[in-house]
Backbone as CSV, one residue per row, in Angstrom:
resi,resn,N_x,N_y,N_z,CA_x,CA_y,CA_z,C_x,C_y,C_z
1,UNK,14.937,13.776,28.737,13.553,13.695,29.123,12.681,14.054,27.923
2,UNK,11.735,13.661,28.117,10.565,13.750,26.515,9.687,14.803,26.972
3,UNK,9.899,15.777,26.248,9.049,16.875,26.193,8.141,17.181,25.427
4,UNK,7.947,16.430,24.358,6.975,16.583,23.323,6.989,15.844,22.628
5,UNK,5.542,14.681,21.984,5.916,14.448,21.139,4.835,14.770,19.810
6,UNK,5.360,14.715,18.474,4.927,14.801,17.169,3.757,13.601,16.808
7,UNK,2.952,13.523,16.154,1.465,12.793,16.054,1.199,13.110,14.720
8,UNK,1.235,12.384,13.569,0.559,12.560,12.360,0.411,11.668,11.529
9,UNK,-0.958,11.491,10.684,-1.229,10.367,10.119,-1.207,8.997,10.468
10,UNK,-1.542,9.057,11.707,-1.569,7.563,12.480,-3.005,7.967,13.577
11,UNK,-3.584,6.865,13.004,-4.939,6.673,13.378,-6.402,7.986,13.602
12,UNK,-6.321,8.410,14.684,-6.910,9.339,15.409,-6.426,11.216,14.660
13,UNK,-5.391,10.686,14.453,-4.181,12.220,14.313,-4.185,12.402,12.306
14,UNK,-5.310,13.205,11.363,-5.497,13.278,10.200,-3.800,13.930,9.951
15,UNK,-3.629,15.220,10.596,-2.639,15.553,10.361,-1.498,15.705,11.284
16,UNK,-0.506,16.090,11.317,0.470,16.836,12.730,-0.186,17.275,13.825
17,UNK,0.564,16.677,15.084,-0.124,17.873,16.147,1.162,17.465,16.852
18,UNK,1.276,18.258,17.588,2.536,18.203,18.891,1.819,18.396,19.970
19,UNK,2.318,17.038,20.917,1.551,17.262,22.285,2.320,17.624,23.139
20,UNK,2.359,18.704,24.005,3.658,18.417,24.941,3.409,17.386,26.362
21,UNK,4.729,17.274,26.596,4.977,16.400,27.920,5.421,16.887,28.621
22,UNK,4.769,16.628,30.032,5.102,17.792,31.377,5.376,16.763,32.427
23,UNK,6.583,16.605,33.545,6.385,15.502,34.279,5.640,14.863,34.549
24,UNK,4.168,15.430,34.868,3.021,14.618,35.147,2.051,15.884,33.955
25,UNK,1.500,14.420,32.753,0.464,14.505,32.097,-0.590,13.576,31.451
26,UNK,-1.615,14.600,32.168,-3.283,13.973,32.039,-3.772,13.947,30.467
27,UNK,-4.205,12.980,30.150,-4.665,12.353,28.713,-5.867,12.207,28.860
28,UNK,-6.861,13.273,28.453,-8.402,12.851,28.765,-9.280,13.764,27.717
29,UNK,-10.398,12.980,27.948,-11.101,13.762,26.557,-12.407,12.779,26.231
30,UNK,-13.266,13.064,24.850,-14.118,12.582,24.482,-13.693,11.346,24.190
31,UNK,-15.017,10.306,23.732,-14.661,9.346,23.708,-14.335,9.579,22.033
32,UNK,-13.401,8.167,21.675,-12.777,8.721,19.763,-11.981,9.737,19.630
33,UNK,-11.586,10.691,20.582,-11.068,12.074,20.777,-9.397,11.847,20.254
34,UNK,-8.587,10.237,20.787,-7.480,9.967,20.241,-6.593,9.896,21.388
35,UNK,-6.905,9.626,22.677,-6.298,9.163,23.805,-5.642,7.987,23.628
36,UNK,-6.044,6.733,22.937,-5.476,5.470,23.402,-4.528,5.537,21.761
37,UNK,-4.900,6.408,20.504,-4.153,7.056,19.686,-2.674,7.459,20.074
38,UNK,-2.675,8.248,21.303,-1.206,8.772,21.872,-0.174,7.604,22.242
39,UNK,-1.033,7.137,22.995,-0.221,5.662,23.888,-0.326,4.576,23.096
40,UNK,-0.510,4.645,21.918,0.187,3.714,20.609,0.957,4.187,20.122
41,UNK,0.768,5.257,19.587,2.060,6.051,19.194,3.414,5.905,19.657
42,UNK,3.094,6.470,21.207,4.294,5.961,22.047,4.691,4.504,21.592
43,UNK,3.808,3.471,22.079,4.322,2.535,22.121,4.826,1.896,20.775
44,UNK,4.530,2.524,19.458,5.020,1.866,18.389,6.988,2.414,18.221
45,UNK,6.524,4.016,18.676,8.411,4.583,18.750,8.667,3.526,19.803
46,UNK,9.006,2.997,20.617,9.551,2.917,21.670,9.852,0.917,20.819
47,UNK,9.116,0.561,20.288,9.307,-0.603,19.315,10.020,-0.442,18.243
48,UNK,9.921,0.263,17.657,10.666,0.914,16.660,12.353,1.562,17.134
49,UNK,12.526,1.977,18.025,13.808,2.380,17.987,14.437,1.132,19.019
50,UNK,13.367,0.215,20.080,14.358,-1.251,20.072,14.256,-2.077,19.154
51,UNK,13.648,-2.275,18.395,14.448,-2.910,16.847,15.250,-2.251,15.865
52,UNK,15.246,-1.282,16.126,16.077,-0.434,14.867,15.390,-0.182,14.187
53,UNK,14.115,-0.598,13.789,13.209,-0.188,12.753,12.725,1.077,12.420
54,UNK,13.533,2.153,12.197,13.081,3.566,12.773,12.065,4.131,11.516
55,UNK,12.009,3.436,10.502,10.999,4.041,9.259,9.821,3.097,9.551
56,UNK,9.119,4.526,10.135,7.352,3.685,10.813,6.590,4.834,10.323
């Protein structure tokens, strides 16, 4: 299960941050704040490890 994930230098995220993941978690905030930032993130790992492409 995914408990956390790592965020840095991709888009929204200047440096590191660790977000954690809790069965059910709320993503909300200002607008620009880096919400739709997270759920790219996700979605670029989740592309990245079904191609094998793991250096992203």
């Amino acid at each position: 299960m995914l408990t956390a994930i790592r965020v840095g230098n991709f888009k929204a995220f200047a440096g590191s941050q660790l977000i954690p993941v809790r069965p059910l978690t709320l993503i909300y905030g200002a607008n620009s704040s880096g919400k739709s930032s997270i759920l790219h993130s996700l979605i670029l790992a989740r592309h990245a490890q079904e191609t094998g492409d793991l250096d992203v």
